[in-house]
N, C-alpha and C positions, 0 to 999 in steps of 0.2 A: 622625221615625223614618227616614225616606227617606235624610236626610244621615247618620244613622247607618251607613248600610248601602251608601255610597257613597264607596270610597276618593279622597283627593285623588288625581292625577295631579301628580307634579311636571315643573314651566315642563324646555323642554330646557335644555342648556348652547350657550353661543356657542361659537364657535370659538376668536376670539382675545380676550384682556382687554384693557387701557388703559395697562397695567403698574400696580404698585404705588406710584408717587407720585400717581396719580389715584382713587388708596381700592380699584382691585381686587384681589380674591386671585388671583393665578392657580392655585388651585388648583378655583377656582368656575369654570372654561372647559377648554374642551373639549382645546383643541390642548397648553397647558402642561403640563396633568396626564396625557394621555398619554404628554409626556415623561416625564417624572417617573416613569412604570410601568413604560415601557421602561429607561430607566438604572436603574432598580430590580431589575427581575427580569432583566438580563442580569449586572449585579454579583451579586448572588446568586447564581446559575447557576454563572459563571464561579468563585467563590470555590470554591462547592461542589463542582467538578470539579475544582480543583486540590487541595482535600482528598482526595476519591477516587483522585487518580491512583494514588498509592501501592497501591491494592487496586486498578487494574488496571481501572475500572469505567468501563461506556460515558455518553456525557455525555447521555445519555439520564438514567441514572437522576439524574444531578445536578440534571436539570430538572425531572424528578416532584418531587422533594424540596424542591428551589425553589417551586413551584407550590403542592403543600403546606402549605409554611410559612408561606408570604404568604398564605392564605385563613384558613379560620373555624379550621382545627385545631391554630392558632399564635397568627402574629403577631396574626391576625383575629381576638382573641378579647376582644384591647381594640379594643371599638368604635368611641372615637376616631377610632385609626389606619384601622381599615375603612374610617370613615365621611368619612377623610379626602383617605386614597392610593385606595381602590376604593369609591368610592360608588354608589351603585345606579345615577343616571345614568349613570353613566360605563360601564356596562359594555355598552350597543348600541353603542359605538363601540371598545370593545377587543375585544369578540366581533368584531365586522366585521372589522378588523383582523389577527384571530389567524385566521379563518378564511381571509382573501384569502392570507394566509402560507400558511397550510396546503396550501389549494389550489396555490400553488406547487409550495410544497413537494413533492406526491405527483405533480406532473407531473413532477417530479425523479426520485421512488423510478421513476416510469413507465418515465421514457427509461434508467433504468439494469438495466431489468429487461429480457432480450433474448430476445423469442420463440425465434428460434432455437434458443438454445441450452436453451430447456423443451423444443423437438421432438429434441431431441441426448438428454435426460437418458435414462439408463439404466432398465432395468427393476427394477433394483437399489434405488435414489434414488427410483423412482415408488415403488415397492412401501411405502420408507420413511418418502413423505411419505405415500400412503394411510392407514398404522397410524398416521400422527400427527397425523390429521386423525381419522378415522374414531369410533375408542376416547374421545379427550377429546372428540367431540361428543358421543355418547353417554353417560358419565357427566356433561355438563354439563346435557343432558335431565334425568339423574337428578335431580342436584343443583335445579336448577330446579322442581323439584314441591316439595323438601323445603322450600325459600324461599319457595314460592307458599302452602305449609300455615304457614308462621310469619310472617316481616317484609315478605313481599310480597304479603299478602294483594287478590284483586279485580285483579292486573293482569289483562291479556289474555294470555289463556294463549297461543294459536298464538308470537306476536310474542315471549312473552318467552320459551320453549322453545329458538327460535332464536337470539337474543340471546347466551341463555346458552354454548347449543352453541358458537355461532362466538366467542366471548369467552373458552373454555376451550382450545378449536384452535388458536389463529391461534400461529402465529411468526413473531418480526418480524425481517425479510429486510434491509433495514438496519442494526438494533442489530448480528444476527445475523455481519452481514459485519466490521464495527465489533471486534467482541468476537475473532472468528479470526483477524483481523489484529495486534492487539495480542498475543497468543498465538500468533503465527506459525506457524498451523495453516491458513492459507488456502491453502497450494501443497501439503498431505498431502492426503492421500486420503480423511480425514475430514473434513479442511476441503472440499474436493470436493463430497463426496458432500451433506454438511450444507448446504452452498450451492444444489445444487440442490433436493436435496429440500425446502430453504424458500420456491423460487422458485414451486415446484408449490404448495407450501402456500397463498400469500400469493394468486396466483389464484386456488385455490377458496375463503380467507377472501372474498377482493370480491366471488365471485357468490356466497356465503351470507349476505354482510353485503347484499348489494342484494334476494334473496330477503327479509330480514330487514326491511329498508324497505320494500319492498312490503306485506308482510303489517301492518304496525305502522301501515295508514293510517287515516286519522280515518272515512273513508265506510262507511256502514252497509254496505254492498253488498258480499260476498267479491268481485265483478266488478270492483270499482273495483283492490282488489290484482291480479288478473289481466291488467287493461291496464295499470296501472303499470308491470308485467314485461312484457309484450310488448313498449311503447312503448319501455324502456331497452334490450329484444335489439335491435328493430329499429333504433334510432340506433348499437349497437356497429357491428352489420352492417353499415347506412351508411357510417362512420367506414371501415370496414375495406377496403371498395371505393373511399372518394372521397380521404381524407386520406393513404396511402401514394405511388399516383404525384406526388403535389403534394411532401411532404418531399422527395422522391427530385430531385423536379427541381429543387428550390432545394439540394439536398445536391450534387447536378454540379455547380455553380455556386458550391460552396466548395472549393475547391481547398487542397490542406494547404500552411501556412505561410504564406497570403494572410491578411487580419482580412478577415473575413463580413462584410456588409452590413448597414448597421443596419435595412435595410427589410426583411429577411425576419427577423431577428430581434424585430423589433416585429410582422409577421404571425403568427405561432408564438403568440407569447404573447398578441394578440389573438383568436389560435384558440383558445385554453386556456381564457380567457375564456367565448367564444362557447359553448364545447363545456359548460362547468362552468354556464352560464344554463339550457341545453335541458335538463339534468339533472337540476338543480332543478327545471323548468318540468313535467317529465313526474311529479316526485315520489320520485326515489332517490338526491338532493344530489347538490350541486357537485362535487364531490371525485371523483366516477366519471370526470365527463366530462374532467376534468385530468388523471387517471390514464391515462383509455384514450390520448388526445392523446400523453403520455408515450410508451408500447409502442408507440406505431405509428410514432414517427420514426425516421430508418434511425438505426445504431450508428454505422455505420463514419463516418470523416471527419470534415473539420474541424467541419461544424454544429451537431452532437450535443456536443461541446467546449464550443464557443462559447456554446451556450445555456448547458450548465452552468455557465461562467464569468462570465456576466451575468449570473443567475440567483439564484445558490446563494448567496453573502456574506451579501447583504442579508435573504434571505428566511429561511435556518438562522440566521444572526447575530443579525436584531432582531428580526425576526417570529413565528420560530416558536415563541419562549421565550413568546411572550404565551399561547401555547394553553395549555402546559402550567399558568400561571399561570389562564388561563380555566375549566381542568379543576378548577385548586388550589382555587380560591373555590367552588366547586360539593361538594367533598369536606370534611368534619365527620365528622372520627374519633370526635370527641365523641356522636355518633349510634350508635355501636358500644358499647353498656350492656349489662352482664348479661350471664352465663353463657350463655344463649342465645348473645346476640350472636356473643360471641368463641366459642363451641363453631363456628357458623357459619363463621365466616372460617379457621378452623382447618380446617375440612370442604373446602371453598371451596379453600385452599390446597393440601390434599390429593389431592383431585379430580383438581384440573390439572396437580400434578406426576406421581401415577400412572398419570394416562390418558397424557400425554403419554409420558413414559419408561418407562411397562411396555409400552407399543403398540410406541414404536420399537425398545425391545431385542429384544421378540419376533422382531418383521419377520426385525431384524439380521442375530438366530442365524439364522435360517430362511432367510437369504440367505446363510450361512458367513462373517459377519464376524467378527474375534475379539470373544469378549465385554465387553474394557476398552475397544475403541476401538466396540462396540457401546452400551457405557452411556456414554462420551462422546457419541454421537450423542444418544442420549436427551435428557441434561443439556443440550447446545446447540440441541435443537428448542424445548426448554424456554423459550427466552427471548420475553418479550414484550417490548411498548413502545410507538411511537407508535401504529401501528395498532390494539392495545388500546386504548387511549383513545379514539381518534376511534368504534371501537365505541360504548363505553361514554357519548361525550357521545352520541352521537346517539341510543342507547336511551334516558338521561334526558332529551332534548328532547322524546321521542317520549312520556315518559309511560309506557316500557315498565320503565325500574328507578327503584324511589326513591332515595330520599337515603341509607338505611343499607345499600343493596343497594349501590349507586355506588362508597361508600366501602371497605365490604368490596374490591369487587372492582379498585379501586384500589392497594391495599393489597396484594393478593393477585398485581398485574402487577411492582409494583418490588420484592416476596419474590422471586418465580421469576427475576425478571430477572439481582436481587445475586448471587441465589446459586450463577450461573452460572460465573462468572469463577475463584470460587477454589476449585467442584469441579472443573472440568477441570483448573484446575493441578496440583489434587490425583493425580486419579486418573491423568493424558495425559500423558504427558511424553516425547515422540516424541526430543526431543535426545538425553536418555539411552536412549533404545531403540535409536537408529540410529547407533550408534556400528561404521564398518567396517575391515577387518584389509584393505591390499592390499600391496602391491610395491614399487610403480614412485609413490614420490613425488618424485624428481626427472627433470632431462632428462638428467643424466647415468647414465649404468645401464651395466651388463658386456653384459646382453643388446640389441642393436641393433636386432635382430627384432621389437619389440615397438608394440603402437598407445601416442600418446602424447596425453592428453585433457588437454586445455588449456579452462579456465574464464576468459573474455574477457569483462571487467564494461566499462560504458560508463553514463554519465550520462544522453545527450542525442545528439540527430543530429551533433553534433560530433565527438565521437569516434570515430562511426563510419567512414569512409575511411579513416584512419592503422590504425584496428583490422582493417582487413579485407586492406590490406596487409600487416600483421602476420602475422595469421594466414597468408595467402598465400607468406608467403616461408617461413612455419614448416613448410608443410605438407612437405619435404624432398624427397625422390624418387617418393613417394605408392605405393613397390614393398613398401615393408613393411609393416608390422602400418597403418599409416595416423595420419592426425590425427584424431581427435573431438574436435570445439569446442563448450563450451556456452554462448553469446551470451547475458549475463546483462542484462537491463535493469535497475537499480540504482531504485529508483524510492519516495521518501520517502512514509511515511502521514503525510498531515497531518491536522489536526483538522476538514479539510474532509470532508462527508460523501459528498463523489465518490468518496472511496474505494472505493465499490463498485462503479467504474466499473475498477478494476484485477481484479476477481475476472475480467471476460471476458479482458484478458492475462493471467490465470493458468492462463487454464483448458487448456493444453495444453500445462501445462509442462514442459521438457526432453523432447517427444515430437519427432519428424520433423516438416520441416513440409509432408510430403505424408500426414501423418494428420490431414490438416485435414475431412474429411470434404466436400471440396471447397467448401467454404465462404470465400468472397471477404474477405480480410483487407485496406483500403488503409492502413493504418500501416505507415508508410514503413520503419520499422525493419522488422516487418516482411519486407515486399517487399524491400527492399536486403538481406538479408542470403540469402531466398528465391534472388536472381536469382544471390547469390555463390556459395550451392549447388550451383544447375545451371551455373554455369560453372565451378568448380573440382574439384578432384578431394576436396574436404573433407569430411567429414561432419560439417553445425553443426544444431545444435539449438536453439532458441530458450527461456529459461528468463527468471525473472523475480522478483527480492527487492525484496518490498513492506514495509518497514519504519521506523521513525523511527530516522534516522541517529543517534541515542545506541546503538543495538544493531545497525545494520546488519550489520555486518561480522560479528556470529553467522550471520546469513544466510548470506552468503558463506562462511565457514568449512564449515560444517554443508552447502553443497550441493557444495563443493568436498569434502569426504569422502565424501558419497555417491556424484557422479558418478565415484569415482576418479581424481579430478584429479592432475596431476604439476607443475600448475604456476596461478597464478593471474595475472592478465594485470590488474592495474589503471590507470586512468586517473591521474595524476598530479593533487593538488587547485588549478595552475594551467592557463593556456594564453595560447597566444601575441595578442598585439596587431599590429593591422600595423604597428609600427614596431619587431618584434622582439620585444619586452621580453615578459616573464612576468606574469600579472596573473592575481590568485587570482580562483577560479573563487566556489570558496564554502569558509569557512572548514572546515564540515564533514568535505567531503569529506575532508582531511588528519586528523582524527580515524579517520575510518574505515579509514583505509589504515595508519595506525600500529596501530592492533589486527590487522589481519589481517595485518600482518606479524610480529606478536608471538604471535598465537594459530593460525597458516596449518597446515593438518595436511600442506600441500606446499608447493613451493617458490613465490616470489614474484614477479615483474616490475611493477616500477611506468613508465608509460612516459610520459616526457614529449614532447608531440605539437608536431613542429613541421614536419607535415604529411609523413608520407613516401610519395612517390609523390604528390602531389597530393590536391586536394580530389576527386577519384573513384577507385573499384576500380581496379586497373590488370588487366590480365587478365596470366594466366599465359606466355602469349607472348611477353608485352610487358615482360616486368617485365625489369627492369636496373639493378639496387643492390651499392652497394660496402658492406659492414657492416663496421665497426673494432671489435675484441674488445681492450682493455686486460688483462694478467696482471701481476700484482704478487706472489700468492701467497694463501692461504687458498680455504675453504669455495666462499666467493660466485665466485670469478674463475674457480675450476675449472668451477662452472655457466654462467659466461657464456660459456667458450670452448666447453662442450658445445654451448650452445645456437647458439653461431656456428658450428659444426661442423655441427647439423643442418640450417640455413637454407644451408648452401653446398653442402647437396645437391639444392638447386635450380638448374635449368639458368642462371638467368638473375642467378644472386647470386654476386659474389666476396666472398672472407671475409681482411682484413687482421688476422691474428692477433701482438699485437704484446708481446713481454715488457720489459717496463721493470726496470734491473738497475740500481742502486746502484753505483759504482765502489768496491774497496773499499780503494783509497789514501785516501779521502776521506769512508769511515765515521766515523770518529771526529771529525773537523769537523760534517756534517749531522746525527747521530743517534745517540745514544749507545744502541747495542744488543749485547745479552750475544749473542756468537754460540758456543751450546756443541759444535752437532757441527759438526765441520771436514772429515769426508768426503763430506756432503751440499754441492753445489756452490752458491756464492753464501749460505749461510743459509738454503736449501730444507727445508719440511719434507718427509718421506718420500714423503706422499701426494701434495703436488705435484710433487715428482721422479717420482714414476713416474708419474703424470697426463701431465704434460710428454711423457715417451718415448714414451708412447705414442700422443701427440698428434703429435708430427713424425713417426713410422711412418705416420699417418690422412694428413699434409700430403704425404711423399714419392708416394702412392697420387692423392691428389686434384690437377689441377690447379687446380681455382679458390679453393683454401686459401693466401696467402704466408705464410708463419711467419718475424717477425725478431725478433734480440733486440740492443737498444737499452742502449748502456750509456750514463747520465745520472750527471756529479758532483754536482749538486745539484738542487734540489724546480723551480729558476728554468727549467732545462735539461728537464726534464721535463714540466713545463706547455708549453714551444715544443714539444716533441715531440706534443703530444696536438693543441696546436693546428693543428700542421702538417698534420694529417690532415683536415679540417676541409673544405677547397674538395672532398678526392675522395672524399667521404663521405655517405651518405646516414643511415646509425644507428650509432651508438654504442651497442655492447653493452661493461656495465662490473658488477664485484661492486659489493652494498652495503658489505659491509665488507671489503673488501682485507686483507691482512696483510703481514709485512714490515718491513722499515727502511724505505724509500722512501715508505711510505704515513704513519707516525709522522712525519714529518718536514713533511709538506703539514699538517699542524695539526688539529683537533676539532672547533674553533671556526666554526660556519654557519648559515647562515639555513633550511636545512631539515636536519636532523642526521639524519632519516631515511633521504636518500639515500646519504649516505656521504660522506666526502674526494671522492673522483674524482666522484660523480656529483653535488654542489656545486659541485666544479671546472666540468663540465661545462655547469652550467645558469646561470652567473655571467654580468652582461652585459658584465664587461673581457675575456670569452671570445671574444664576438662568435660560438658555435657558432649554425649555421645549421643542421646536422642533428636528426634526432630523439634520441632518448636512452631506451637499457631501460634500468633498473638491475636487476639480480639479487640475490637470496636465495636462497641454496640451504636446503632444509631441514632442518631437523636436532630431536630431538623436545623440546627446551626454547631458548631463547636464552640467552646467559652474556655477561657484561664488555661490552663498550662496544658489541655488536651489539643488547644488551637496552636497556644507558642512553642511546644513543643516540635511543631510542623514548620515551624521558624526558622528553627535552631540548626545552625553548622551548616547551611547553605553554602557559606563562603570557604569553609573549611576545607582542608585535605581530606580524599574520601577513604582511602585506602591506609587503616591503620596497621593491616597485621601484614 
């Protein structure tokens, strides 16, 4: 009878087999077969997230679904396969595994969550996260008795009350970030607000979920949950006094652009460690004491980087897919029978979306939001995901939910999560709201009185110098209306979940950067562009497009209409080597720049950088540039000599303004062109004829304007002419698309067809050009003929010619 009533224990597993020519399976040892689960549920994962992509979905819910499948509610249903891929053995060592991820992991969500900026949040954003905290605790209370009288019958009531509550509250502040990013709502106002108000959120889910562990403990004694809770304030409060100056000092000691030290990188994470044992040890898991570690290291600088960067691959990549796989095997849909049942999860379902979105709309109204971009907020508080789960394992380890409770509320995290994505699309759509009527979209205008707001996008610390001279010389006399510049950091969403290390660069976008609330920013951009502030006479502003460069360039479009731009200032998709030559940066970027040339609601500049003025600002005093303006005729050349007109109202800029004329003995040899009106001089159209007049009136008035006009008998004569300028030139201002006989004749045919004939010519290395290079687009409100196919052109093509 005794062996009856005495389960075997099965032997462990080793770690490595003998391989299979010596009779072992490797699937009977510890280390193979946990390959085997990893390459499993990352193909899974992965597959199922390139499914989703198309609906827009965070790779979150790909991994519930993964995790899912691979357990009892699927694949797991032929036990075979269970007893094969996930054997009961084997699962103390994938637990182990998924949780040491885990715990990474949240020392990740930590460092990226910025006290700071919860003491910044708004009364507005509190107010928002209280109602969406508050309401879904409270109907999850409800809900929770109604479970406790039917499928949950005999739990502990305190522990599962709370369970519930915080399992129906929580918003998850990662997916959350994840989801407005892809929806390009995280630099609006609702991405804003939603951002913080999650941030608030996600704090009080950890101390209700650690309230919630304390109460769930096994000791008879309500005292024993009492010191649980004291014993975890008292090590935050430790943490908060001893673990700050210690970051801080190893954070001076990483200096930007230096690689960090691998020995304060291995302390960090041996503290996370450390921190995630005591946690455990006092009784409110590992996972606190990695998280608090997280929020206490400073933001700024390169070590907060660095760790993410060492970090984050391995631990999102292979690691953390195993939890959700740990949650999958634990979850049996098959457990959800009967009307009952499903009436439950329907309830369940209900609960959480009402408490959450009828609390936040409330709030909303009652704060003067409008009420669509107040039921967006709802709808995006709404989301759950990892941090529901790790609730929800730790109340079934705890014995506080079963197995049909788990599942329900499983079920109930990836509904609210899915259905996030395509009601905002639905109901949000700020592009077509924010559509503005202005003026002045180009640099040429009748009114010269006027401010001229220039949109200056850059990649990378590289671009910056040439761009700040740019701006510098643009900024004219600084007596009129003025320059407003808005210093765009261009900056790709990857599938890396650091992304939510860009929401703090967003968070003061396009504001001044003395509404910093005095709060110490050391990214260098940044400060370099801060310190170009207070030394010039500019007004820039610092903004930021966080997007995957397949749509970038809506970004820019969309903040370039906002901000009333006249003109947008891109980086060119190479840069120079030091032996001269042109060497692509990243194929991308040249995708991005032919859209926003094609779709620009103002005019364009692409500049190719071959350092003007040096690798530093040159200051206002000091600057001394000779700018060469090319005229051929059309659109674009009337803008580039505008734009060289207003850069040579800088004291320190002359402006060679140079017209290139066809002879016209010798038209009919170079280029066979119908000339119909013969009172306009040379083939001029009208508009550039009186452009022209009125342009030598502006040069008679200025002296640091020369205006000459060049007669060339062929394309051969014309290129020495351009090169001529060359040694006394520092930029090259030229149209994209010239017009003319003169320009038909230099040929179509180039290796970037976006810049144009001249600005081809220009960037060629039988050039030998040593200056910088704009190219212009003037705007105009569609593109036509070879200014549009030229944006056509060599898609398919190899990009990297030199």
């Amino acid at each position: 009878m005794a062996s009856n009533g005495t389960a075997k224990c099965p032997p462990p597993m080793k770690a490595a087999s003998n391989g299979v020519f010596q009779g072992d399976n490797p699937l009977h040892f510890a280390l193979p077969l946990l390959i085997v689960q990893i390459c499993l549920v990352v193909v899974l994962t992965r597959v199922l997230a390139y499914i989703l992509r198309p609906l827009r979905q965070p790779r979150v819910i790909a991994e519930i679904i993964g995790g899912v499948l691979l357990g009892p509610s699927a694949l797991g249903r032929n036990h075979k396969y269970l007893q094969a891929i996930f054997p009961a053995r084997s699962l103390t060592v994938l637990d182990t595994l998924a949780n040491l991820g885990l715990l990474f992991f949240l020392f990740l969500v930590g460092l990226e969550l910025d006290p700071k900026s919860l003491r910044q949040t708004g009364k507005k954003a509190l107010s928002i996260a209280l109602a969406g905290i508050s309401l879904p605790f409270a109907l999850g209370v409800g809900t929770s008795i109604v479970l406790r009288a039917t499928i949950s019958k005999g739990v502990n009531e305190g522990p599962f009350l709370v369970f519930m509550g915080v399992a129906l509250s929580i918003t998850a502040f990662p997916v959350l970030a994840r989801i407005l990013a892809e929806l390009k709502l995280l630099t609006t106002d609702v991405g804003r607000m939603a951002m913080s108000a999650a941030a608030v959120n996600d704090v009080a889910a950890w101390i209700l979920l650690a309230l919630a562990i304390a109460l769930s403990g096994v000791g008879r004694s309500p005292l024993v949950s009492l010191w649980v809770f004291l014993c975890g304030f008292g090590f935050i409060t430790s943490c908060i006094f001893i673990a700050p100056p210690i970051f801080k000092w190893i954070a001076r000691r990483c200096p930007q652009g230096e690689p960090v030290d691998e020995i304060y990188i291995c302390a960090t994470l041996a503290a996370v460690l450390a921190a995630g044992f005591v946690t455990d040890t006092i009784g409110i898991h590992a996972l606190f004491g990695a998280f608090v570690m997280g929020v206490l290291v400073p933001k700024e600088g390169a070590f907060a980087g660095a760790l993410v960067e060492k970090v984050e691959d391995l631990v999102s990549g292979l690691f953390l897919p195993l939890y959700f796989v740990s949650s999958g095997l634990k979850t049996d849909v098959a457990t959800i029978q009967g009307a009952e049942s499903w009436g439950l999860l329907a309830l369940v379902i209900f609960t959480a979306c009402f408490g959450k979105i009828v609390g936040t709309v409330l709030v909303s109204l009652l704060c003067k939001v409008p009420f669509k971009e107040a039921l967006t907020l709802g709808f995006l508080m709404n989301t759950k995901g990892l941090v529901e789960l790790i609730v929800l394992n730790i109340g079934r380890d705890r014995g506080v939910l079963n197995d049909q409770t788990f599942a329900i509320m499983v079920l109930m995290a990836l509904f609210t999560t899915f259905l996030t994505t395509p009601i905002v699309m639905a109901i949000y759509k700020p592009a077509q709201m924010a559509k503005f009527e202005y003026k002045y979209r180009t640099i040429q205008r009748k009114e010269a009185n006027t401010q001229i707001r220039m949109l200056a996008c850059f990649h990378s610390t590289r671009n910056i110098p040439t761009l700040m001279n740019l701006i510098e010389a643009s900024r004219g006399t600084g007596k009129k209306g003025g320059l407003r510049v808005y210093a765009m950091h261009l900056m790709e969403l990857s599938e890396r979940s650091s992304a939510i290390l860009m929401v703090h660069k967003a968070r003061k976008n396009g504001l001044p950067f003395w509404n910093k609330l005095n709060t110490s920013d050391s990214n260098q951009i940044v400060v370099a562009f801060e310190a170009f502030h207070h030394l010039s006479q500019v007004s820039i502003r610092p903004t930021t497009a966080i997007s995957p460069m397949s749509s970038m360039h809506e970004d820019i479009c969309t903040s370039a209409d906002s901000k009333r731009a006249a003109i947008i200032i891109l980086p060119f998709h190479k840069h120079q080597r030091f032996d001269g030559h042109l060497e692509t940066t990243r194929a991308d970027f040249r995708h991005v720049n032919r859209k926003v040339l094609e779709h620009s609601p103002c005019s364009v500049g692409i500049l190719v950088d071959r350092g003007l003025g040096g690798n530093s600002h040159v200051s206002a005093s000091n600057v001394n540039y000779t700018v060469t303006a090319f005229f051929f005729g059309g659109h674009d050349d009337r803008e580039a000599f505008s734009y060289g007109a207003l850069m040579a109202e800088h004291k320190g800029i002359r402006l060679n303004a140079v017209r290139l004329i066809l002879d016209r003995k010798v038209v009919g040899d170079s280029v066979r062109v119908d000339i119909n009106d013969e009172n306009v001089p040379e083939g001029l159209a009208d508009e550039d004829f009186s452009f022209l007049e009125e342009f030598k009136e502006k040069v008679s008035e200025d002296g640091s304007i020369e205006y000459e006009e060049v007669v060339v008998s062929d394309v051969a004569e014309a290129v020495g002419v351009v090169q001529g300028f060359n040694n006394r030139c520092n930029l090259f201002l030229v149209g994209r698309m010239p017009e003319g006989q003169l320009v038909a004749a230099i040929g179509r045919k180039s290796e970037c067809p976006e810049l144009g004939p001249v600005g081809n010519l220009l960037i060629s290395p039988e050039m030998k050009i040593t200056a910088s290079v704009l190219v212009v687009q003037q705007y105009r409100s569609s593109l036509t003929g070879d200014s549009l196919a030229s944006l056509k052109d060599g898609d398919t093509t190899d990009e990297d010619g030199d």
